[in-house]
N, C-alpha and C positions, 0 to 999 in steps of 0.2 A: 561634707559628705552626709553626715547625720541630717543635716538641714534638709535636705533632699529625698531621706529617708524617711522623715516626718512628713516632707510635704504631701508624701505622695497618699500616708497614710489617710482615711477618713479622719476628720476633725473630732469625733467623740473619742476616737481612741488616743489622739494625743493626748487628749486632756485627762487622760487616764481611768475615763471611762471603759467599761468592757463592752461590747458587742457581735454577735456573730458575725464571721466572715466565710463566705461561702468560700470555698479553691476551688478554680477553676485551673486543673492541673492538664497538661499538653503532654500526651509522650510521643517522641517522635521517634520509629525504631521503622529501620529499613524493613521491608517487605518477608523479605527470607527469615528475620529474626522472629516478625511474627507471625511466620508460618511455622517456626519451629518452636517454638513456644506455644501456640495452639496444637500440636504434635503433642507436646509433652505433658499439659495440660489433658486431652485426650487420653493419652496412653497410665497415666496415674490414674483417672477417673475406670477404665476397665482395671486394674488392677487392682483396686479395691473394692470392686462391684464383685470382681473374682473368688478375692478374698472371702466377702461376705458372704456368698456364694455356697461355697464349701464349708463356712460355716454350717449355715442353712443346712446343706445339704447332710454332713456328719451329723448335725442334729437327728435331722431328721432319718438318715439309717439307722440309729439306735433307737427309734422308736420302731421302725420295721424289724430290727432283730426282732427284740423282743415280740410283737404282735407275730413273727413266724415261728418261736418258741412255745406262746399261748396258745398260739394253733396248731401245734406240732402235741402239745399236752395235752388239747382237748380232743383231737383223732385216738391217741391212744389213751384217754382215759375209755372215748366209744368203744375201741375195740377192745379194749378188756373188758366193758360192760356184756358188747356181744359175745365175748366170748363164755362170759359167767352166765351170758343166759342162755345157750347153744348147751353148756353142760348141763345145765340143772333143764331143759329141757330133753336131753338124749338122756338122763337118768327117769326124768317121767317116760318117755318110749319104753326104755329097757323095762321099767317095773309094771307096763303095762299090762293086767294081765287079757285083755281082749285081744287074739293073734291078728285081729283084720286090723284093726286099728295099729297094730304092731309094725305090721307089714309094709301100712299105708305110710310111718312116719320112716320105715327103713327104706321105701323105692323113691319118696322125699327129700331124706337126706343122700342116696344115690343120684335123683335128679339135680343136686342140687352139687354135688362134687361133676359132675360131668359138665355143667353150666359153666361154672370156674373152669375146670379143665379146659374148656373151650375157647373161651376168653380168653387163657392165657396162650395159647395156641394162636388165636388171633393176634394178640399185641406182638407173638414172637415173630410171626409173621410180617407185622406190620414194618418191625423195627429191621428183618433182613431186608423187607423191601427198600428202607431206606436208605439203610448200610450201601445195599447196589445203586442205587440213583446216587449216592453221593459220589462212591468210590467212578462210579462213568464219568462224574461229572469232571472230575480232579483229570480224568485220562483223555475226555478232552480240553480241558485248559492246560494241561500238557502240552497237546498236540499243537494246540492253537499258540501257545509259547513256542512251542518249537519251530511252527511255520514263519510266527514273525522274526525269530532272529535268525533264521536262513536268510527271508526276505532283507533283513536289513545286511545281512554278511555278505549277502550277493553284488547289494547297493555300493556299498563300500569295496567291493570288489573292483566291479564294474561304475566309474563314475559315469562313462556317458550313458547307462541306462536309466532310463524314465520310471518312477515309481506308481 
């Protein structure tokens, strides 16, 4: 048996010499096996694309906190800026002592509360208008909910009816 063993070997390596042997390796697996072996090979490969994924992703929300945080501190560092200088400008009106010029920064600041006031009047509007477009919208996907499960309750009712 060994004789045979040998024989079959290349002659350099009997003699105890080393040399590459390339394999030339055969798998023979039924069809189904390797269809589900490429299955599962597949399914590992999105699994850890997933993974990495959400890595990524978690990464990267905590850089969005934070840059909506830096944004959030630099709106109201502005609006305190504005507002320190909305004071110290309605203290220069008040010590004004010329009444035209008084007047002109008080019908100003009037025009200027009645803008806002308007705005916001507009957005409140805005927002019931949408409140109602939503709330219709819900009352007919209701409705329309309600037609098809009649429809199907009638089906099943009645089987020789045609849908």
């Amino acid at each position: 048996m060994r004789s045979q063993i040998l024989s079959a070997l290349p002659p350099a390596l009997v003699g105890g010499a080393r040399m590459p042997v390339a394999a030339d390796v055969v798998i023979r697996l039924p069809p189904v096996l390797v269809v589900v072996y490429v299955l599962a090979i597949v399914i590992w490969y999105e699994l850890i694309r997933l993974a990495l994924m959400k890595l990524v992703a978690r990464r990267r929300s905590g850089r969005t906190e934070r840059d909506e945080f830096e944004e959030w501190r630099r709106q109201e560092a502005e609006l305190a800026n504005g507002r320190r200088e909305a004071a110290e400008q309605e203290a220069a009106e008040e010590s004004e002592p010329d009444p035209a010029r008084r007047y002109y920064y008080i019908a100003r600041r009037t025009a200027r509360a009645e803008r806002d006031a308007a705005v916001e009047r507009a957005r409140k509007a805005v927002e019931d208008a949408i409140g109602r477009i939503e709330r219709r919208h819900r009352e007919i996907e209701a409705a329309l909910d309600h037609e098809e499960s009649d429809r199907i309750a009638r089906r099943f009712e009645d089987p020789t009816a045609g849908g």
